[in-house]
N, C-alpha and C positions, 0 to 999 in steps of 0.2 A: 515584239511579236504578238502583241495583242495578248500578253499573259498579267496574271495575277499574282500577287503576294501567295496567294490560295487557288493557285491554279497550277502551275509549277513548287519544284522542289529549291530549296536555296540552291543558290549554285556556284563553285569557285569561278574565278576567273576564266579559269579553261574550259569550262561547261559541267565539271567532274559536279554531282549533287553533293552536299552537305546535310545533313540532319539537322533541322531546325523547326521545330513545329509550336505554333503559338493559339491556344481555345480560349474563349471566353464565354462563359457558361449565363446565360441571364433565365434568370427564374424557371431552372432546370432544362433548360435547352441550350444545347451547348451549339457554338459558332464556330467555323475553323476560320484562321486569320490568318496564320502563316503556313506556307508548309501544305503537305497535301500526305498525312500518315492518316486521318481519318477516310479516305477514301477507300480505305482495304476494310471499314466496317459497313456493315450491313445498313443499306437504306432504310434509317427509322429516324420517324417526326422528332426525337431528341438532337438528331445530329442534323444541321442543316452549315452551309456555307455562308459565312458574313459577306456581305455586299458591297464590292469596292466603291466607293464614292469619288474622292480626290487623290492626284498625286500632286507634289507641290517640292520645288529642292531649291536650296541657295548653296553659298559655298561650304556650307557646314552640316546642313542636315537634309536627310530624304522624308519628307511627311507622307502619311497616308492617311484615309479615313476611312470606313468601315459602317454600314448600320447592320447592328446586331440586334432584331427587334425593335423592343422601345428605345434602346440606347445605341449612342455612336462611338467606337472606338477608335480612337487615334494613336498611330504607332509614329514614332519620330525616333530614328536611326542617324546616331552623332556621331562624327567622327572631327573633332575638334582640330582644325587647320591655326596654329598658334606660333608662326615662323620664328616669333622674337625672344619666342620662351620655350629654351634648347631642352631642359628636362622634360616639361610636359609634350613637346613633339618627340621626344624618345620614348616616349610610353606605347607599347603594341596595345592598348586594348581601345574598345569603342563602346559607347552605351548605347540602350534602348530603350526609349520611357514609353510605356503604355497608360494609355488614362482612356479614361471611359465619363460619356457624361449624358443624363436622360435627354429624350428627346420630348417627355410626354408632362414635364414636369413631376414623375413620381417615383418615389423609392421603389430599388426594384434589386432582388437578389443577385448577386451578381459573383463569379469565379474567375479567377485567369489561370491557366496553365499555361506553362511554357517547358520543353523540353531543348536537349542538342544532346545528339548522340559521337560516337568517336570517332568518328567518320573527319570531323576538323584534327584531330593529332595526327592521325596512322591514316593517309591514302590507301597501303596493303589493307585486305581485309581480315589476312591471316596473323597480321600482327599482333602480340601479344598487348594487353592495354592493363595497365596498373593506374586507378584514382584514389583520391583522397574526396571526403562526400561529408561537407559539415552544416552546419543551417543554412549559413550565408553564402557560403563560395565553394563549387566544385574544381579541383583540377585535376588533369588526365593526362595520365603520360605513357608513351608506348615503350618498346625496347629502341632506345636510340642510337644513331648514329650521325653523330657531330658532326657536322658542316656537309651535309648532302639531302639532297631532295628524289623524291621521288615523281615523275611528271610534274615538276615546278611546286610540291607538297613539300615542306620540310618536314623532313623524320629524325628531329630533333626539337627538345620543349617542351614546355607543357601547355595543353588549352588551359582557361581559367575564364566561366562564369558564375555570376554571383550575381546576388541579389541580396534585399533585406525584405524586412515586411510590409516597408511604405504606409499608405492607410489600410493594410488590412485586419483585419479582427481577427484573422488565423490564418498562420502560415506552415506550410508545410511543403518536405522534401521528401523527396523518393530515388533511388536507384535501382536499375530491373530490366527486366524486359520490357520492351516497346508497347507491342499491344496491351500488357497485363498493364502495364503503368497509365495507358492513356484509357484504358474500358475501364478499372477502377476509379478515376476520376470521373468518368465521364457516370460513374453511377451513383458516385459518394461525394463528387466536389471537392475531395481534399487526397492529401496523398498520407504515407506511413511511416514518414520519419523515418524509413528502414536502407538497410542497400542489400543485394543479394549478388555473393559472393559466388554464385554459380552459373552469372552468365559473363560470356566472354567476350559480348560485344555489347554493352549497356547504353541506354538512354539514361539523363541526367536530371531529374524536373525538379521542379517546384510549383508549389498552387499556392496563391493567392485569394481567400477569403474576405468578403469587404462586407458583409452583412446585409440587410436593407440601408440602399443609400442611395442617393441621384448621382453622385459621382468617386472615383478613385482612381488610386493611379499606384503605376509600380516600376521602380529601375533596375536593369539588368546593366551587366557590362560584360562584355565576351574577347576575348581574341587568346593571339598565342606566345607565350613569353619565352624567347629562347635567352639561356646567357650559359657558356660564349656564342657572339652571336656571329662572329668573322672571325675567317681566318687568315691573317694576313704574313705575306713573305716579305722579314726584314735582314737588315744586315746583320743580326742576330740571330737568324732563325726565322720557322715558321713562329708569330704569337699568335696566341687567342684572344682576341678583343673583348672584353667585357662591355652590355650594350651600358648607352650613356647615364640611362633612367640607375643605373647600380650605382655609380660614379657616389665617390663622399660630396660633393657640391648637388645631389639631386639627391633620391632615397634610400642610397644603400643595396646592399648586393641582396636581403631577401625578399624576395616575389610576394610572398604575402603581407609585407608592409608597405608594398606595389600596389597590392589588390586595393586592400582598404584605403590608402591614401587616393588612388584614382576615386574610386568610388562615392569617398566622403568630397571629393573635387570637384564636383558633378557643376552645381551652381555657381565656383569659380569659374571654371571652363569654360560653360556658356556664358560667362560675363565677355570671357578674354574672344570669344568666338563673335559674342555679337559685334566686337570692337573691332576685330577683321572685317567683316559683313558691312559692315556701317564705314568702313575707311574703301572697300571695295566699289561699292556703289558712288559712293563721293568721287572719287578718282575717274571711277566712268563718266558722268556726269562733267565732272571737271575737265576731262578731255574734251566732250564734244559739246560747251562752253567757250572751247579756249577760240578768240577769231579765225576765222580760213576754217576753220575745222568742219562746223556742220556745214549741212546741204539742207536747203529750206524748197528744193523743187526736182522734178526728173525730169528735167533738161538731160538729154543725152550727152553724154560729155566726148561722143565720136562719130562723125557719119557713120551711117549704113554699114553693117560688115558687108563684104564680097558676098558670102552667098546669098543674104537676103535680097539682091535683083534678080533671080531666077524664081519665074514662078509664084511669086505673092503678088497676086492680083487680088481682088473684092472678091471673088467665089470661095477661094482657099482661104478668106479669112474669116469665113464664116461661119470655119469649122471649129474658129477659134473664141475660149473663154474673155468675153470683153468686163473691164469693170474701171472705174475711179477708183487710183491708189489715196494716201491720206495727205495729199496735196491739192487733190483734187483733178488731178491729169488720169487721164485715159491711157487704159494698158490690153493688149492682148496676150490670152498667153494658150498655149496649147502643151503640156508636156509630152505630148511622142514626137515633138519637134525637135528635142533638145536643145535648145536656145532661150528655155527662161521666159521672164516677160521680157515685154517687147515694145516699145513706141510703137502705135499704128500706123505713126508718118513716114517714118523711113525705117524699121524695125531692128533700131540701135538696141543695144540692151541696157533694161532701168534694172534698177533695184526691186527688192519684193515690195510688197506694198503691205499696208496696213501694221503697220509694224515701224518703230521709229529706229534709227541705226543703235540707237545708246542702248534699247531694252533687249536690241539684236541682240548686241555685244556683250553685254551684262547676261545673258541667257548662255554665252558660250562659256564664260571665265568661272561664270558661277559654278556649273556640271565640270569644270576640270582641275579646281583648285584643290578636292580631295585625293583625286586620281594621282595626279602629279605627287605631292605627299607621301603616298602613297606607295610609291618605290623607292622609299630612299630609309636606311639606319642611321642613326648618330650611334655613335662608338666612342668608350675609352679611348685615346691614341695610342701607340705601339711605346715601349719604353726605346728612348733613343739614346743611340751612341755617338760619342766625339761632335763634330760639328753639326751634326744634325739636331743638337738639343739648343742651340742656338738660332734655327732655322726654324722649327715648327716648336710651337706654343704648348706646355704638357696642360694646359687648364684648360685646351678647346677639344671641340669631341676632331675626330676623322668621320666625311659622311662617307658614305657608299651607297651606291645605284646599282639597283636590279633592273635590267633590260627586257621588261617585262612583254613575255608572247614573241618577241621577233627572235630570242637566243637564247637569253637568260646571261646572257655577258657582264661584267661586273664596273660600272663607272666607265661604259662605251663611250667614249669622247664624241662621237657623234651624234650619243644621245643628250648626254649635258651642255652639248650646244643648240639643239633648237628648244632646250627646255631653259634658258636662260635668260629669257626674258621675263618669267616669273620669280624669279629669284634676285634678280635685279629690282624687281619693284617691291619683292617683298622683303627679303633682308639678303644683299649680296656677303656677306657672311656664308652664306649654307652652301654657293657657290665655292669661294676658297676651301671650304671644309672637304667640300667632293674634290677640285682640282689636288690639293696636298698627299693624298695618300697614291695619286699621278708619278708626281713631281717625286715623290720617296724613292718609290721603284726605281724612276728612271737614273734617279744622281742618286742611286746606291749602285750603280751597273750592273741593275738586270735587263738593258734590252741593249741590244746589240746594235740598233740601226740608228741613221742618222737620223730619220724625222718621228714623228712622237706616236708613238705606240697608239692602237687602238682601243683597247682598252686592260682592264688591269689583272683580267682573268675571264679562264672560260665558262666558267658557270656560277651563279652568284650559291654560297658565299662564301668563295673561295678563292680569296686574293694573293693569289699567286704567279702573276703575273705571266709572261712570254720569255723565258730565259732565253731559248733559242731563235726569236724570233720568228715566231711562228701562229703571230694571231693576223687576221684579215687586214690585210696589208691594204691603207688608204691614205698613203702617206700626203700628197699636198693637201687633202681632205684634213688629216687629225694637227697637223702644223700648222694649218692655216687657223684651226680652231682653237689650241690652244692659247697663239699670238692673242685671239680675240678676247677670249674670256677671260683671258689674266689680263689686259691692257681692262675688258671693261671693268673687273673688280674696281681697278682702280680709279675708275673715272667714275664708280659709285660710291667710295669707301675713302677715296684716299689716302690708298696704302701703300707706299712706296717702298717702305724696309721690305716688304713681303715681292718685290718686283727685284729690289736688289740682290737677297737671296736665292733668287730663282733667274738670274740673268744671263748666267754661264749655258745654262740649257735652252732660255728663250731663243738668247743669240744664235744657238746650234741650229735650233729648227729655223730660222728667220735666212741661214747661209744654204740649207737645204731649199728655203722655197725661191731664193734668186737665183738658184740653179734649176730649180724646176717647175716652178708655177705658171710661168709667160705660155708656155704652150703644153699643157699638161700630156704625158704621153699617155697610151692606155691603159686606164686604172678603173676604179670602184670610186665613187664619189657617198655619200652617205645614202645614197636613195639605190643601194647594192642590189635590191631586190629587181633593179632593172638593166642590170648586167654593168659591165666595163666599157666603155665608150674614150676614146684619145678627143682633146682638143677641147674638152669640155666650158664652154664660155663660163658657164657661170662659177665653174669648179676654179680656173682662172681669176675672177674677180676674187675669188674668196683672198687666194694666194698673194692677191696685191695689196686689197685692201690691206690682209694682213703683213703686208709689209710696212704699210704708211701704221698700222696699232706700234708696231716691233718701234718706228722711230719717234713716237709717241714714248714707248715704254725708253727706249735711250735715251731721250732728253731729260725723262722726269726723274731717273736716276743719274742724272750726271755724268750720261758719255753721251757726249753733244759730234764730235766728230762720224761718229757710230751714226746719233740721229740724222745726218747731214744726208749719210750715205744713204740709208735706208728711205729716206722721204724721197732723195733724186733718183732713187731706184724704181720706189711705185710709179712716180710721177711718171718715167719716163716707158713702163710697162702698161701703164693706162693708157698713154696716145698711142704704143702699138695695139693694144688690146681692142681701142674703138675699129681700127683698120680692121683688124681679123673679126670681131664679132658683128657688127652692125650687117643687115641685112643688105643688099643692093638698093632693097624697095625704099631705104632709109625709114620703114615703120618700126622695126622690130630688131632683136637681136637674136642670132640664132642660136641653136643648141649646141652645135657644136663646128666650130670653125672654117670647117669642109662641107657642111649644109646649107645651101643658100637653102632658103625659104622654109625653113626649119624654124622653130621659136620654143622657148620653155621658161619659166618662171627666174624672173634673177633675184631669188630670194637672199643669193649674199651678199646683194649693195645693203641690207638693211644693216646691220653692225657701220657701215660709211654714215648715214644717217646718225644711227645709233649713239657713236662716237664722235660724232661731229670731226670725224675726219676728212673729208672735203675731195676724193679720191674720184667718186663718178660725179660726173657735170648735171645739172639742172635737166639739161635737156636731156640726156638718155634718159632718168627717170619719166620726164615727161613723155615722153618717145613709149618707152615702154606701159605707160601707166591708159596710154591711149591704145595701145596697142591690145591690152588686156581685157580690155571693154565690148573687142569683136570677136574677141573668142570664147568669151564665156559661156557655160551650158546653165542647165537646170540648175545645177547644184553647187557652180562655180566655176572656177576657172581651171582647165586640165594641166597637171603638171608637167607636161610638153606634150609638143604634136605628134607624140608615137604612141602616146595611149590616150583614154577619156578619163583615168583614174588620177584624182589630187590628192595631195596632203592636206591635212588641216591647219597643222603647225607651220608650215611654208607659204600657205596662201595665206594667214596671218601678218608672217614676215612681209610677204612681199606688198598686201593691203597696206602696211606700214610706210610704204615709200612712196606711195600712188596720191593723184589727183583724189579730190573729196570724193566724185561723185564714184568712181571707182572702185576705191577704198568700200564704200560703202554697196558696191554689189557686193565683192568678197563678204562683207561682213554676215549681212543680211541673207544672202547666197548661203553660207555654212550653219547660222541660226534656221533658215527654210528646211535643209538637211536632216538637223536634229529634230525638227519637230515632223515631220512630214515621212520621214521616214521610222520604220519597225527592227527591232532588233534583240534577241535573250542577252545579249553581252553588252561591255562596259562598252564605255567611248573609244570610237576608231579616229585612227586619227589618218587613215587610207582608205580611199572609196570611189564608186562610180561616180561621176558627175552627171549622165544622163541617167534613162530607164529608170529604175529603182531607187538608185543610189547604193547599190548594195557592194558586197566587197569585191576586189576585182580578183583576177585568177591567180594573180603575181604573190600574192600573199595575202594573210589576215591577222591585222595586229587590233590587238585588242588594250584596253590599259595603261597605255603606255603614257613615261613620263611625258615623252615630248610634247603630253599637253598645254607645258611651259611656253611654249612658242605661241599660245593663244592669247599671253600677254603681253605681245608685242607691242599695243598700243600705249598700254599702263608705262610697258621701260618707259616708253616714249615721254611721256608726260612727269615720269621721274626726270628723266636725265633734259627736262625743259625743252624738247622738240613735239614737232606735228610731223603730220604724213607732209607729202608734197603740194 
C-alpha cells in the first residue's frame, strides 16, 4: 500500500499495530527507521525520517535499506526456514541485524535505538504485564491464560528480546515510559540502565553506542515463547504438550537457555538458511532445465478465445499498450480489458513478458516459504497408552497447524493438503508429523463418523477434537485428502510400517468414498467460502484419484486382493466420470455435472500426476490445459466461471498438470500479481484476477499456510515428473 518501514506502525497479521520503534542517531540527528512513535514529537531539525531505499526478500530474509545522512542503514529481518533441523524450526524466535555503513567514506558518530513495547504479549490493553529487564534480554509476561487467544493474540507466554553490544563502545538499557525513554535518547544518545516500576504499560529499549566509525552493526532476536504450547485430547485425558525446542534431544525446558543459545546461533542459522536458499534456487533452475519443460517462445498455445472476435478491429487496438516481450514477439496489452497480454494476431493469451518463467517462479516460492512455516508448532508428543506406543514414534515431535485468518481451526485437513506440496519437497517428514496427531484422535474413537474429520479442533491451540461430530462437515473432500497425503508420504519416504498402522482407518474412509465420491451429493468442498454445490467434478476426481492412492497404499502393505478392488473401482469411476464431466463442446470440463458450459480449475488431477497414479488420460489434461489459456484474465486464471476470484495455491496445482506454454501463463500471471499489485498485509493466497487484483467479497485470507501449494512444481521435480 505504498507504506514504509517508517511510515506505518508494525503490524500483526490481523492488521492489530504492535510496538516496534527502531532510530539511528548519526552525528546528533537522529533517523526514524522503524515504526512511527517519533511522529507524536515536535518538528525539529534533530528528528528527521531515514529514506527508504531498497526492499529486497528470499526465502529466509526481508532486506531494507535506509540513507540516514552520510550513512546507509540496512536492516535484515530473519527468520530461518531450516525443515531438516526439527529443534531449530521449533524455536519461536526470529532476529534482526542492523548495520550501518558511510556513504562519504568518514567516521561519523553514530547511535541505534530500538524499543518493543507490550502490546506483542497482552492484545488487552488492560492487562496486567509483569517483566524481567536485564542487559541483554528483556521478557514480559502478562496474567495468562493457557491455551486461548485473544483476536488470534495468544494470552499466554512470554515475549523475549535481546540483544548484546555487538560493535558498540556503549551499551545501554532502559525500561519506562514511551516518550520519556525515546526524548532521553534522543537528547543523550544513550539510555539508564534503569526500569521504572510505576508504569503499567512499558516500552522496552536498548541504545547502541559505536563511537566515531564508518561502520557497525547490532543483533536483536524477538518473538514469543509459549510452553505448554498444545493442548491435546488423548485417550488419557486432556495433556499439555511441552513445545519441541524444551524436549531433552533439543535445549531443555528453560527459555533462557532458549534465548542465549538462539542468539549465540545466529551465524549457524544463516549457514543452515543459505543452504536452503541455494538448494531452492537449484531445484528451480533444475525444473525448467529438465526437457519439455521450458518455453523458448510465445507461440500461443490455443486459438483465439470466443470473445476476442467481437470487436477487436485496428481502432480498438490502439487504445492498446504495444511492446516486444524477451523473445522478441510482439504483445498488446490493455488492463481494463481483463484479458492479460495478448498476441496481436489472434489475441490468444501469452505470458507476461520481460520476465523469464524460472525468476517468475523463484519470486513466488521465495515470499512463501517463511509464511508457510510459519503456521505450524513442533511438539513433545502426548504420552501413549497400549497399542498406541507401538504406532507413533515417542522420539518424533507431533506438528500442529494454525489455520491462519480463514478460522483459526487446528491441523484443517483441507489446509495440509494444498500446502503439501512443500513439505513434500522439503522434508515429507513434517507432513506425517502433522497427519499423526489426525490419525490419534480418530483410532482413539473421538469422531463418530465414517469419513475423516475435518480438522482436529475449533481454534488453534486447542486440540480437542469433534466428539460429537460436529466440525464443518466435508466428508468426500477430507477422505479423499487424507488417502492422498498418506499414500504420498510414502511415495516420498518410503514408509510403509507407518501405512500398515494407519490401514484399518485408511480402509474406512476409502469404503466411504466408493459409496460417495462418483457423484458427490450436496456438500462443501475445501474452497467453503463458495458455498455447497452437489455433483462437483473436480470434488469427484479427488474421490477417485483417491481411490487408485487407497490401492496403491494396499498393495504396498500387502493386501493385494484389497489393491485389486480399489484400482477396478477408480478405473471404472473414471470412464463414468469423463461421461458426466466433459463438456458437450468436448473443450473443457465442467463444474459441476449439471452444468453444461460451466468450467473450473481441476486442480485434483494434480496428486494423479503427482503420484504417478495414471487415473486421468493424457488427453483431458491436455483438453483442459488448452482450455485454460482462453480464459485467463490479468492476473490469472479464475477459479471457476461463477466468480473472477483465484487461488494461488490451486492455480499452482493446476499449472502443474498443463502444457509448457500454459503452465507458464499461471506462473508468470501470479508473479505479475505480486509485483504489480499493493497491499498492508501478508500474502493472499485469494484474489481478483481482473481490476485491481484486490481481495474479493467472499472472504480475505491472509497468511495462510496453503502457500505450500506454490511448490507444486518443486514436488514435481522431487518425485521425477514435469507438467504435461
Amino acid at each position: 500500500s505504498n507504506g514504509t518501514l517508517n511510515s506505518n506502525s508494525v503490524r500483526f497479521w490481523t492488521g492489530q499495530n504492535v510496538g516496534w520503534e527502531g532510530i539511528v542517531t548519526v552525528d546528533g540527528i537522529s533517523y526514524e527507521w522503524l515504526g512511527t512513535g517519533l511522529k507524536a514529537f515536535p518538528i525539529v531539525d534533530e528528528i528527521k525520517s531515514a529514506t527508504p531505499l531498497t526492499v529486497s526478500y528470499d526465502s529466509q530474509y526481508s532486506n531494507f535499506t535506509f540513507a540516514a545522512g552520510p550513512v546507509q542503514l540496512t536492516a535484515s529481518f530473519f527468520s530461518p526456514v531450516t525443515p531438516h533441523d526439527l529443534c531449530r524450526t521449533s524455536i519461536p524466535l526470529s532476529y534482526l541485524q542492523v548495520s550501518y555503513l558511510s556513504t562519504d567514506n568518514s567516521s561519523h558518530s553514530v547511535q541505534f535505538y530500538g524499543d518493543v513495547d507490550d502490546s506483542w504479549n497482552n492484545y488487552a490493553a488492560s492487562a496486567a504485564v509483569n517483566y524481567d529487564l536485564y542487559a541483554d534480554a528483556q521478557t514480559v509476561g502478562g496474567n495468562e491464560y493457557d491455551f486461548s487467544e485473544t483476536n488470534d493474540f495468544p494470552n499466554w507466554g512470554d515475549f523475549a528480546y535481546s540483544t548484546t553490544a555487538g560493535t558498540a563502545v556503549n551499551f545501554t538499557h532502559q525500561a519506562g515510559d514511551a516518550v520519556n525513554l525515546r526524548y532521553n535518547f534522543l537528547k543523550s544518545h544513550q539510555l539508564t540502565n534503569v526500569r521504572d516500576n510505576d508504569i503499567s504499560h512499558p516500552v522496552f529499549a536498548y541504545a547502541h553506542d559505536f563511537g566515531n566509525s564508518n561502520s557497525g552493526s547490532a543483533l536483536y532476536t524477538v518473538g514469543t515463547i509459549q510452553a505448554p504450547q498444545i493442548n491435546l485430547l488423548t485417550s488419557e485425558g486432556l495433556q499439555s504438550l511441552p513445545p519441541w525446542w524444551a524436549s531433552p534431544s533439543c535445549y531443555g525446558p528453560d527459555q533462557s537457555n532458549l534465548i542465549a543459545f538462539h542468539y549465540a546461533d545466529f551465524h549457524s542459522s544463516q549457514g543452515m538458511a543459505a543452504q536452503f536458499e541455494t538448494q531452492l534456487k537449484a531445484d528451480v533452475n533444475n525444473y525448467y532445465a529438465t526437457e519439455g519443460v521450458s518455453v523458448s517462445s510465445n507461440a500461443p498455445a490455443t486459438p483465439a478465445p470466443a470473445w476476442a472476435s467481437a470487436g477487436m478491429d485496428s481502432s480498438t487496438m490502439d487504445n492498446f499498450t504495444r511492446g516486444v516481450d524477451q523473445f522478441g514477439e510482439a504483445y498488446i496489452f490493455d488492463s481494463s480489458n481483463a484479458y492479460g497480454f495478448l498476441n496481436p494476431n489472434d489475441f490468444s493469451g501469452v505470458a507476461v513478458p520481460d520476465l523469464s518463467e524460472a525468476q517468475a517462479y523463484y519470486s513466488i516460492v521465495a515470499l512463501s516459504a517463511r509464511q508457510i512455516m510459519g503456521a505450524y508448532t513442533l511438539t513433545v508428543p502426548p504420552n501413549f497408552n497400549g497399542d498406541q506406543a507401538t504406532r507413533y514414534n515417542s522420539s518424533e515431535p507431533f506438528m500442529f497447524q494454525k489455520e491462519i485468518s480463514s478460522n483459526g481451526n487446528m491441523n484443517t485437513v483441507d489446509v495440509l493438503y494444498p500446502a503439501m506440496p512443500f513439505f513434500l519437497w522439503a522434508n515429507p517428514d513434517l507432513l506425517r508429523y502433522a497427519l499423526n496427531p489426525l490419525y490419534l484422535n480418530q483410532e482413539s474413537g473421538f469422531y463418530p463418523k465414517d469419513y475423516s474429520m475435518h480438522d482436529l479442533g475449533t481454534h488453534f491451540p486447542n486440540a480437542t477434537g469433534h466428539v460429537p461430530g460436529d466440525d464443518e462437515a466435508m466428508p468426500v473432500e477430507e477422505s479423499g485428502n487424507m488417502l492422498l497425503m498418506s499414500y504420498s508420504i510414502y511415495k516420498f519416504t518410503g514408509e510403509v510400517q507407518w501405512l500398515r498402522d494407519h490401514y484399518s482407518k485408511l480402509y474406512q474412509w476409502a469404503q466411504f468414498l466408493i459409496e460417495y465420491a462418483l457423484i458427490p451429493s450436496e456438500q462443501l468442498s475445501t474452497d467453503d467460502f463458495l458455498g455447497t454445490l452437489e455433483n462437483q467434478t473436480n470434488l469427484a476426481i479427488k474421490g477417485i484419484v483417491g481411490l487408485q492412492a487407497m490401492a496403491g497404499i494396499a498393495s504396498v502393505t500387502d493386501h493385494l486382493d484389497d489393491a485389486a478392488n480399489f484400482s477396478a473401482t477408480a478405473a471404472n469411476y473414471y470412464s463414468q466420470w469423463e461421461g458426466f464431466a466433459i463438456d458437450p463442446s468436448g473443450t473443457h470440463t465442467v463444474l459441476a455435472y449439471q452444468w453444461r458450459s460451466s468450467w473450473g480449475q481441476l486442480y485434483n488431477a494434480y496428486p494423479d500426476k503427482l503420484l504417478n497414479l495414471g487415473v486421468v488420460t493424457p488427453e483431458v489434461y491436455a483438453m483442459q490445459s488448452d482450455w485454460y489459456d482462453q480464459v485467463s484474465q490479468v492476473f490469472g486464471v479464475p477459479l471457476d466461471n461463477r466468480h473472477s476470484l483465484t487461488k494461488s495455491d490451486w492455480e499452482m496445482w493446476t499449472a502443474a498438470t498443463c502444457k509448457p506454454h500454459t503452465r507458464r501463463l499461471m506462473v508468470n500471471a501470479l508473479a505479475y500479481w505480486l509485483n504489480q499489485t499493493s497491499t498492508d498485509k501478508a500474502f493472499t493466497d485469494l484474489y481478483e484476477t481482473i481490476d485491481t487484483g484486490s481481495y474479493p467479497s467472499q472472504a480475505t485470507f491472509i497468511a495462510r499456510p496453503v502457500a505450500g501449494g506454490h511448490f507444486a512444481l518443486l514436488a514435481l521435480l522431487r518425485a521425477g515428473a514435469t507438467s504435461a
